[in-house]
C-alpha positions as CSV (number, residue, x, y, z in Angstrom):
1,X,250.6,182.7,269.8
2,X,248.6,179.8,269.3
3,X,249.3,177.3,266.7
4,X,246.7,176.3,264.6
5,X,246.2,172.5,263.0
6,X,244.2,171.0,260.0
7,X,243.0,167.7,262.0
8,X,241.2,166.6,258.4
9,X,240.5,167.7,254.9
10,X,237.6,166.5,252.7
11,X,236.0,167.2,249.5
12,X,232.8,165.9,247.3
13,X,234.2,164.6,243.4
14,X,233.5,166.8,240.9
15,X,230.3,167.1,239.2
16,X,230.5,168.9,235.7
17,X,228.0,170.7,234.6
18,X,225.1,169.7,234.2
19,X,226.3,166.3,235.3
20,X,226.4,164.0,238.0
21,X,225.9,166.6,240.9
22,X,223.3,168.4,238.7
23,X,220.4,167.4,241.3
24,X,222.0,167.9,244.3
25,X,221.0,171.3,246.0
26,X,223.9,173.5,246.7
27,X,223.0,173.6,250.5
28,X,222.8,170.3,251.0
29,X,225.9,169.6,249.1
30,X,227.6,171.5,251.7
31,X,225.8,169.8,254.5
32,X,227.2,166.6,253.1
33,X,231.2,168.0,253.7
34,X,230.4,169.5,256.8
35,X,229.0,165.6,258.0
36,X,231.9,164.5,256.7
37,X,234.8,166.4,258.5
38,X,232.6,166.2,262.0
39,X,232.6,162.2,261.9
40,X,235.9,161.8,260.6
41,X,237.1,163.9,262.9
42,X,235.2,162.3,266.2
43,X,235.1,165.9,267.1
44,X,232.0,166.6,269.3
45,X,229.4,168.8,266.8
46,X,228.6,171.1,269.4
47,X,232.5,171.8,270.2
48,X,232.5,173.9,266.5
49,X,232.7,177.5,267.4
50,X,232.0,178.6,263.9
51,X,231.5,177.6,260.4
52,X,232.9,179.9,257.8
53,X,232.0,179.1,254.3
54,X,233.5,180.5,250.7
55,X,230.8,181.2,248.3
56,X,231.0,183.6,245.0
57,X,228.0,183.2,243.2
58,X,225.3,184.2,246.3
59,X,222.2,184.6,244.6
60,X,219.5,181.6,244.0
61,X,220.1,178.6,246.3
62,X,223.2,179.8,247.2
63,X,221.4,183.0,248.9
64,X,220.5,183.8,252.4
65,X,223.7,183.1,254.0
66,X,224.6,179.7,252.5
67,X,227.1,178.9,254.9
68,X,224.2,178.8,257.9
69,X,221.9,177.2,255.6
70,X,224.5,174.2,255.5
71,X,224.9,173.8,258.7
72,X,220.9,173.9,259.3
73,X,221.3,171.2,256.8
74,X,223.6,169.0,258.3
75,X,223.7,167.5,261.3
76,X,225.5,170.1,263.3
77,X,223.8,171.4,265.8
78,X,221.8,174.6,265.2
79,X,223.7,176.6,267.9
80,X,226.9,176.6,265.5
81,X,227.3,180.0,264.0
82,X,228.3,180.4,260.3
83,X,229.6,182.9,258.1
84,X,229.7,183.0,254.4
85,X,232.5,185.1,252.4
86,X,233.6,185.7,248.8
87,X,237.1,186.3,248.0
88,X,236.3,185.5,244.7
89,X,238.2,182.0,243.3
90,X,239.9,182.0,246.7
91,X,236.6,182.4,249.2
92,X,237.4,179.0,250.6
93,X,241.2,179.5,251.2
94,X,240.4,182.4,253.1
95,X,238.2,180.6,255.1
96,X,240.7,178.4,256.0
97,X,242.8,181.9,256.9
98,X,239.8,183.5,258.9
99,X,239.9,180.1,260.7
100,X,243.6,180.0,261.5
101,X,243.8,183.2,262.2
102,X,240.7,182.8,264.5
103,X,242.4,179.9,266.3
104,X,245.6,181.7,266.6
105,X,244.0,184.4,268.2
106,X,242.5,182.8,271.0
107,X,239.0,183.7,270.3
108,X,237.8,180.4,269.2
109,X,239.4,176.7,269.6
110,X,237.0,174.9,266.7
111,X,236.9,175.9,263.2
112,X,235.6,174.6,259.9
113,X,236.2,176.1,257.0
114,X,234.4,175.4,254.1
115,X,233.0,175.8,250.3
116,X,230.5,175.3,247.8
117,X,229.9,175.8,244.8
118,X,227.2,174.7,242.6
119,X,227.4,176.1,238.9
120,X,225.2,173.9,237.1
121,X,222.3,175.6,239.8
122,X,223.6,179.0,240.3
123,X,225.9,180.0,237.1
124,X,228.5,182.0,237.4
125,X,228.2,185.6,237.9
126,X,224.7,185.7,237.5
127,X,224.6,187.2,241.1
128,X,225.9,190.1,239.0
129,X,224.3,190.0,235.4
130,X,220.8,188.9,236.4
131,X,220.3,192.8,238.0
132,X,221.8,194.2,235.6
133,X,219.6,192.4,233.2
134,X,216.5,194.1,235.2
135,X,217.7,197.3,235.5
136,X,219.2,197.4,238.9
137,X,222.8,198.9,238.7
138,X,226.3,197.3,237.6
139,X,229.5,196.9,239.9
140,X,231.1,199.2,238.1
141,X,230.7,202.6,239.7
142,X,231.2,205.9,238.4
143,X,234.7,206.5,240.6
144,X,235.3,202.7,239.1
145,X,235.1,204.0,236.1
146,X,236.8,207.1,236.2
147,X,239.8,204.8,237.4
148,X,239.9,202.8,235.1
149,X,238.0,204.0,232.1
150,X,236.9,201.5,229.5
151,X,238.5,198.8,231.5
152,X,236.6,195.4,231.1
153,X,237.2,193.2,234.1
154,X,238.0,189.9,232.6
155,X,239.6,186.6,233.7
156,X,239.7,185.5,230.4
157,X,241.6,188.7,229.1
158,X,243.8,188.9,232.0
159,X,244.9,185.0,230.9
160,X,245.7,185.8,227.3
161,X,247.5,189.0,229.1
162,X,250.0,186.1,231.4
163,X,250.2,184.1,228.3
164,X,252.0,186.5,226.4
165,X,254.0,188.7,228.8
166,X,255.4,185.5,229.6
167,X,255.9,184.2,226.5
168,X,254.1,181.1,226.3
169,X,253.0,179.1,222.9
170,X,249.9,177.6,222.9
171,X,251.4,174.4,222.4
172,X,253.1,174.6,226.0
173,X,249.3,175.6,227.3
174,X,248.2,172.7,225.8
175,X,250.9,170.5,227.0
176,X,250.1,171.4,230.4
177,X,246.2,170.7,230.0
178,X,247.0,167.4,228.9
179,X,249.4,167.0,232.3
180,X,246.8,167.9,234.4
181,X,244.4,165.1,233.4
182,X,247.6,162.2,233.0
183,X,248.2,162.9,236.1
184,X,244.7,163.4,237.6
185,X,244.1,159.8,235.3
186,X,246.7,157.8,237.5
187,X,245.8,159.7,240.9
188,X,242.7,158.5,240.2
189,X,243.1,155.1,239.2
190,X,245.8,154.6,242.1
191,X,243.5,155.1,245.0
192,X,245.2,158.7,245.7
193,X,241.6,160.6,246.3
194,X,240.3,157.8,248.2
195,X,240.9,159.8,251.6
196,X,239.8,163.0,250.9
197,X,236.3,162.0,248.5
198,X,232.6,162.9,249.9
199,X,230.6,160.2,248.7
200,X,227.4,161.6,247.2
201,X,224.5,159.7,247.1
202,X,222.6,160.8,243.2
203,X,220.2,159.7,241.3
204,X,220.9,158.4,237.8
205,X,218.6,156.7,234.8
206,X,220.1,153.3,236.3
207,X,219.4,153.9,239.3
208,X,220.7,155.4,242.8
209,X,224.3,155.6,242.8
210,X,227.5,157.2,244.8
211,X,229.3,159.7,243.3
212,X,232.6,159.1,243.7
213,X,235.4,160.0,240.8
214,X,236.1,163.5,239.7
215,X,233.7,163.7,236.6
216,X,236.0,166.0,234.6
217,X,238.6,164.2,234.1
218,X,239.6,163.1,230.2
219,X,240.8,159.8,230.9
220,X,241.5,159.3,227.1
221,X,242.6,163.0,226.7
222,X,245.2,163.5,224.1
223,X,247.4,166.4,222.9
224,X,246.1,166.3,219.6
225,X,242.4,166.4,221.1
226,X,242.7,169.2,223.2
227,X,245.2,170.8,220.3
228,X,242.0,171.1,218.5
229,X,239.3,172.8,220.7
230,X,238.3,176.4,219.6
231,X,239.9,179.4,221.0
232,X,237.9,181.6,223.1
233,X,239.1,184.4,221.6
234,X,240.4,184.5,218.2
235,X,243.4,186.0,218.5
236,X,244.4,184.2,221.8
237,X,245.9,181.4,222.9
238,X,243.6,180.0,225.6
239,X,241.0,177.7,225.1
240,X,238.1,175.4,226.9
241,X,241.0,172.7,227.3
242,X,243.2,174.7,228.7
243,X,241.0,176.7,231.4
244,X,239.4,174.8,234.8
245,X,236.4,173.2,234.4
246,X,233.4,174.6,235.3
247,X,232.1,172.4,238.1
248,X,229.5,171.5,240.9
249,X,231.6,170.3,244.5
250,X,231.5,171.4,248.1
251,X,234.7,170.5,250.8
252,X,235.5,171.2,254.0
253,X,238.8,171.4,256.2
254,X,238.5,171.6,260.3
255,X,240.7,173.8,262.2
256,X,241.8,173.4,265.7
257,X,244.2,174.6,268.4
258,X,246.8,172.7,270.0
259,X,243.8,172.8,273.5
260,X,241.6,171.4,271.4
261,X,243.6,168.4,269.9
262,X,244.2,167.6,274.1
263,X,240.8,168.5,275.1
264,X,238.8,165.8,272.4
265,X,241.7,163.6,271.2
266,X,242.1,164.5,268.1
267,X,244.6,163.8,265.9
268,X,246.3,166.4,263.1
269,X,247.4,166.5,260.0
270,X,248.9,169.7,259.3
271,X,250.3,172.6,260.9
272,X,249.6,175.5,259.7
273,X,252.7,177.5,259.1
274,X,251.7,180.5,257.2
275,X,249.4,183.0,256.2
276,X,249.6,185.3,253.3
277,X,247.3,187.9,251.1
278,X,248.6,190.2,248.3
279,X,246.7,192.2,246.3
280,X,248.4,194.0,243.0
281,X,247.1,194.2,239.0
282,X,243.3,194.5,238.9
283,X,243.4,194.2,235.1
284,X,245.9,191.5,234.3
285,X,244.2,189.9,238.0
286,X,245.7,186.4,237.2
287,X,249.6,186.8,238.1
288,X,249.1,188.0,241.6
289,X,249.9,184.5,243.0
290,X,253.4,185.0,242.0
291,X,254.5,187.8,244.1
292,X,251.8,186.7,247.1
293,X,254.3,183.5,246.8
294,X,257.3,185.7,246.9
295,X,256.2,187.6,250.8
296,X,254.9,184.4,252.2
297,X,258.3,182.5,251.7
298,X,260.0,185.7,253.0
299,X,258.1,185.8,256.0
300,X,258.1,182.1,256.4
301,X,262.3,182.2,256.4
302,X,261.7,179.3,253.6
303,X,262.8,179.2,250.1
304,X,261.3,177.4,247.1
305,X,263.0,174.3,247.2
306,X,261.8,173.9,251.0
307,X,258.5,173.0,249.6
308,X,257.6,169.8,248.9
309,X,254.6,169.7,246.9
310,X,252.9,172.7,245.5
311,X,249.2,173.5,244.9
312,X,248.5,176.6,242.1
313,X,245.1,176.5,241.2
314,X,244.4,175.9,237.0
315,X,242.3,178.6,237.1
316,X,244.1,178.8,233.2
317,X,247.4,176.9,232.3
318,X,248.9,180.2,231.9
319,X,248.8,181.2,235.6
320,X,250.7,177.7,237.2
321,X,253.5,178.0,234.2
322,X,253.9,181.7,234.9
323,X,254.4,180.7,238.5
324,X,256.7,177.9,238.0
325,X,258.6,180.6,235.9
326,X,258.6,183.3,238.2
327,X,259.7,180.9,241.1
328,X,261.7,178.5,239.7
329,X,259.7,176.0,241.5
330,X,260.6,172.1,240.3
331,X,257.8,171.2,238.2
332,X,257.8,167.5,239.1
333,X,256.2,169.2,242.5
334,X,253.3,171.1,241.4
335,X,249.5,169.6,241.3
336,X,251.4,166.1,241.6
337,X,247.1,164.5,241.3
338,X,246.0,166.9,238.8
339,X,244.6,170.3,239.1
340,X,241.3,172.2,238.1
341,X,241.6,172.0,234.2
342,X,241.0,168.2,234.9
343,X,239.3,168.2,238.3
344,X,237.2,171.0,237.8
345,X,237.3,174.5,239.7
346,X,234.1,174.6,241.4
347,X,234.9,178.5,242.5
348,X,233.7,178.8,246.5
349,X,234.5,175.5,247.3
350,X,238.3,175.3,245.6
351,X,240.7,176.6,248.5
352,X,239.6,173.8,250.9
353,X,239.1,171.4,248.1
354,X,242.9,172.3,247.2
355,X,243.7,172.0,250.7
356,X,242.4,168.4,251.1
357,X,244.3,167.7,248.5
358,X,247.5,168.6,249.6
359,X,247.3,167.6,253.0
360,X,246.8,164.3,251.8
361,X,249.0,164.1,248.9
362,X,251.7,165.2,251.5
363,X,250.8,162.4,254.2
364,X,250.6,159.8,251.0
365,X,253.8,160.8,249.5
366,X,255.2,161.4,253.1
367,X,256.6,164.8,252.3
368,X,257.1,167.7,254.7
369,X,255.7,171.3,253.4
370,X,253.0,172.5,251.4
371,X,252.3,175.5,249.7
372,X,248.6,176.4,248.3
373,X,247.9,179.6,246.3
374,X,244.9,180.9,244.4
375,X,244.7,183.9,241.4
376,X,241.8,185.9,242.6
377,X,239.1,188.3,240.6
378,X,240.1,191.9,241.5
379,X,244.6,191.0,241.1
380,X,244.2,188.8,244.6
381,X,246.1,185.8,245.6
382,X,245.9,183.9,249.3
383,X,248.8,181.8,249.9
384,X,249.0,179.2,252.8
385,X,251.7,176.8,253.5
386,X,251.6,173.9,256.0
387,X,253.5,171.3,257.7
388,X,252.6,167.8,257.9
389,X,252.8,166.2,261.2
């Protein structure tokens, strides 16, 4: 079978919202990563076989088929296809799996996978409520229902559900919120995103500008600051500090086989080692990551400790902890820049953000293996492990 390498891995800083990224169409926020990874890369724009793009929210300016949109956009050429797929938080990761597993194949040589997200424009799950508002039906069917009567759906429940089958305090939840932007502070402030960041051209009060720094991020954040921000629900533990930021970003990671490295000299950074997706709890949803982690080190023939750095996404601090619990992963390895209570979780776009991430934290830190994973709406989890080369 054919192997299948991540030649580069970018991503725009985050934009909170109604921030910096505010005026930015979502389409041509993608265009801008999908610029990005073609002249990075050298690679030819009309060598890409296909663009596949993670997007949840598809309604708005994120509708019509948002990943074709971007590439009409950008300054591929307008004979590259492109699909665009939700998979919920993890839409992007699985791109990056469609891609692989694409490459693998044989069907295809040239991949990008991609994201966006923009939630300031489009907010979240209004592709939902908005027809439900006019009358037009609700996701939840009659069989739905009849499986699982009176069940509410809810991220936020299934948190506060992780929380305390696991035992947590919401002192060790806030402990890790204020982790995440410590170390998201020095990643920052050392030059660590400097290889992976979009620049986006904006337009400010003073001025035109580029965004460049992850606008999230509490540089002054303190555990007595977030100690004090309102619960979200009154008998919970979870808060605003302690969940991922809701955030404007696009990424983009490029996908090739070992023919196409020859064929237009390019160079990799990653081998992609293995592919995994688990599906289990649609109620408590969040803690499928944990057991997804589980059968991909099986079928890898790695173990925990093999891994050098780790990426869980922050959708809430309860679902990295439960993970680090259930795996007896070292902590000192997980979300070594920061994660998305600091960096923002801009939904579609955050498995190849992730992804650019760790491929570069591994090349900086010149470590081996990395592991990514996502919780998914619907109990999903992707999980993806690669090998610097």
């Amino acid at each position: 079978m054919t192997t299948a390498y991540i030649v580069d891995a970018v991503r725009t800083a985050g934009g909170r919202r109604g921030g910096r990224l505010a005026g930015v169409h979502p389409v041509d926020m993608l265009a801008k990563s999908l610029d990005a990874i073609v002249d990075r890369s050298g690679i030819d724009p009309a060598a890409v076989d296909d663009v596949i793009t993670g997007c949840v929210s598809q309604a708005g300016e994120q509708a019509m088929q948002v990943g074709r949109m971007g590439v009409l956009s950008s300054k591929l050429p307008d004979s590259v296809p492109a699909v665009t797929i939700d998979r919920q938080c993890g839409s992007s990761q699985q791109a990056i799996q469609f891609a692989a597993q694409a490459v693998m194949s044989g069907t295809q040589d040239v991949v990008i996978a991609s994201g966006v997200e923009s939630m300031t424009r489009v907010p979240m799950g209004t592709n939902a409520t908005l027809h439900m508002k006019e009358g037009l039906g609700h996701y939840k069917s009659p069989g739905l229902e009849e499986k699982f009567p009176g069940i509410q759906f809810s991220q936020f429940m299934g948190a506060e559900m992780i929380a305390k089958k696991h035992g947590f305090t919401k002192e060790q939840l806030d402990s890790f919120a204020l982790s995440s932007h410590t170390k998201a502070k020095m990643a920052t402030e050392t030059g660590a995103f400097e290889n992976e960041i979009v620049p986006v051209e904006i337009e400010t009060p003073e001025g035109t500008e580029m965004h460049t720094v992850d606008e999230g991020i509490r540089f002054d954040a303190t555990l007595e600051g977030i100690s004090g921000v309102k619960l979200i629900s009154p008998d919970g533990m979870v808060t605003a500090a302690s969940a991922s930021q809701i955030c404007d970003g696009s990424s983009a990671v490029l996908v090739v086989s070992e023919e196409a490295l020859k064929r237009y000299g390019l160079t990799p950074m990653a081998r992609i080692h293995n592919l995994t997706v688990t599906a289990g709890d649609p109620v408590i949803m969040l803690e499928e990551p944990l057991f997804a982690t589980d059968k991909a080190l099986d079928r890898a023939g790695l173990k925990i400790d093999d891994i050098d750095l780790y990426e869980v996404n922050e959708a809430f601090a309860p679902v990295p902890l439960a993970w680090l619990k259930h795996t007896g992963a070292d902590p000192e390895k997980l979300n070594v820049h920061g994660g998305a209570i600091a960096l923002g979780h801009p939904l579609g776009a955050s498995g190849t953000k992730l992804m650019a991430t760790l491929v570069h934290a591994l090349k900086r830190h010149d470590k081996k293996y990395g592991l990514q994973t996502m919780c998914e709406g619907g109990g999903v989890a992707n999980v993806t492990i690669v090998e610097s080369v």
